[in-house]
C-alpha positions in Angstrom: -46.8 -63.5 -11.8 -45.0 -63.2 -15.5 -41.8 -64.4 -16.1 -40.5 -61.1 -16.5 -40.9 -59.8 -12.7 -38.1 -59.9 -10.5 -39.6 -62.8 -7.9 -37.2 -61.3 -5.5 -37.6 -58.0 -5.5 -36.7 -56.0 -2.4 -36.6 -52.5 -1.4 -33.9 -53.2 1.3 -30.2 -52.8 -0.3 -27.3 -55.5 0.3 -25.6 -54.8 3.5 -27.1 -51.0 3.7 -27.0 -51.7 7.7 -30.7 -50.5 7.7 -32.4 -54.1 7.0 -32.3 -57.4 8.1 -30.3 -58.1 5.3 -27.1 -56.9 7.0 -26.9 -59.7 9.7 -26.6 -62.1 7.0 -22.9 -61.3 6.7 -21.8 -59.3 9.8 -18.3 -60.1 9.8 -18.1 -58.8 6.0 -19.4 -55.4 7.1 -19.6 -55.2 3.2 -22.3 -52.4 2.1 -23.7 -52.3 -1.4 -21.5 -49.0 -2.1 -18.5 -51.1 -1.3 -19.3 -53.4 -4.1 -17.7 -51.3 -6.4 -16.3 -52.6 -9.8 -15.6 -56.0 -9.0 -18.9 -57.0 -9.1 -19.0 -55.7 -12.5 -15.9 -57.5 -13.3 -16.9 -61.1 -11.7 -20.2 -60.6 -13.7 -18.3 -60.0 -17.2 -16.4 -63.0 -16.6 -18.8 -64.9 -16.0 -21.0 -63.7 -18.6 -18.1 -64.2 -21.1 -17.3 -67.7 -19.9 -20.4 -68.9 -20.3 -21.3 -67.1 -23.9 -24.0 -64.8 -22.3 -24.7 -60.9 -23.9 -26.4 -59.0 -21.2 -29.9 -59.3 -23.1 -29.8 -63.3 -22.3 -28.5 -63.0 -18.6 -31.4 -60.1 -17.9 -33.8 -63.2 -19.5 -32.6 -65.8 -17.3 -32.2 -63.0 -13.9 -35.7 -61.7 -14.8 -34.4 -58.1 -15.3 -33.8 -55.4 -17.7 -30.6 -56.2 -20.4 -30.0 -52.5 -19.4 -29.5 -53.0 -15.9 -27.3 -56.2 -16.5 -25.0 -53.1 -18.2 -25.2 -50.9 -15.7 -23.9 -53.2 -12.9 -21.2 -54.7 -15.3 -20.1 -51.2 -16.1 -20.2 -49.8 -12.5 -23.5 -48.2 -12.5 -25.5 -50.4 -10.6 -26.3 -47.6 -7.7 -27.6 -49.5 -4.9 -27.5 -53.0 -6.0 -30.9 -55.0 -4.4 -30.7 -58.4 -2.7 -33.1 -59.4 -5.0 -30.7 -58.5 -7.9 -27.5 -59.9 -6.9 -29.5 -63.1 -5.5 -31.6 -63.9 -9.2 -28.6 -62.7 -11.3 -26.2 -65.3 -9.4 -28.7 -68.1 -9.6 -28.9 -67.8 -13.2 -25.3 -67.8 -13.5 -25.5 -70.9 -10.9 -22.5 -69.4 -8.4 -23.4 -68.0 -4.8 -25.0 -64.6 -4.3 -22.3 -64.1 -1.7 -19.6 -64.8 -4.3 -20.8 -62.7 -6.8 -21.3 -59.9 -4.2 -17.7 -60.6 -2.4 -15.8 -63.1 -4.1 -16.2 -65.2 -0.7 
């Protein structure tokens, strides 16, 4: 496996309530359209704390620089557990506080 594939790639989207995923959280009843823009903004923070540009965070996740934009800007669609799970381990916070600020 390269370094550049996502290791935790999934098909299943956070808290979609169609995968096992969902009974991670139940009593959030978040789903991964009611992330919305503060995922985006925890992420910048981050990001801006800790010197990153989206090119080195998408190194360290194992992703695209482009799709490090698109969440920060609000464009992440449906955002993967895989995503949320390397992007928060290479920032080194929890994937439930980046998704939820919980």
């Amino acid at each position: 496996m390269s370094t550049s594939e996502n290791i935790y790639s999934a098909s299943a989207t956070v808290f979609d309530g169609e995968c096992g995923a969902c009974d991670a959280a139940p009593a959030l009843g978040m789903h991964s359209h009611k992330l919305g823009p503060e995922i985006g903004r925890r992420l910048s923070r981050l990001m801006k704390e800790r010197g990153l540009v989206d090119r080195d965070l998408g190194e360290l996740a194992l992703m695209s620089h482009s799709a490090i934009y698109k969440l920060r800007h609000g464009f992440g669609g449906q955002v993967g557990v895989g995503t949320i799970w390397n992007i928060a381990k290479a920032l080194g916070v929890s994937p439930a506080w980046l998704a939820w600020s919980s």
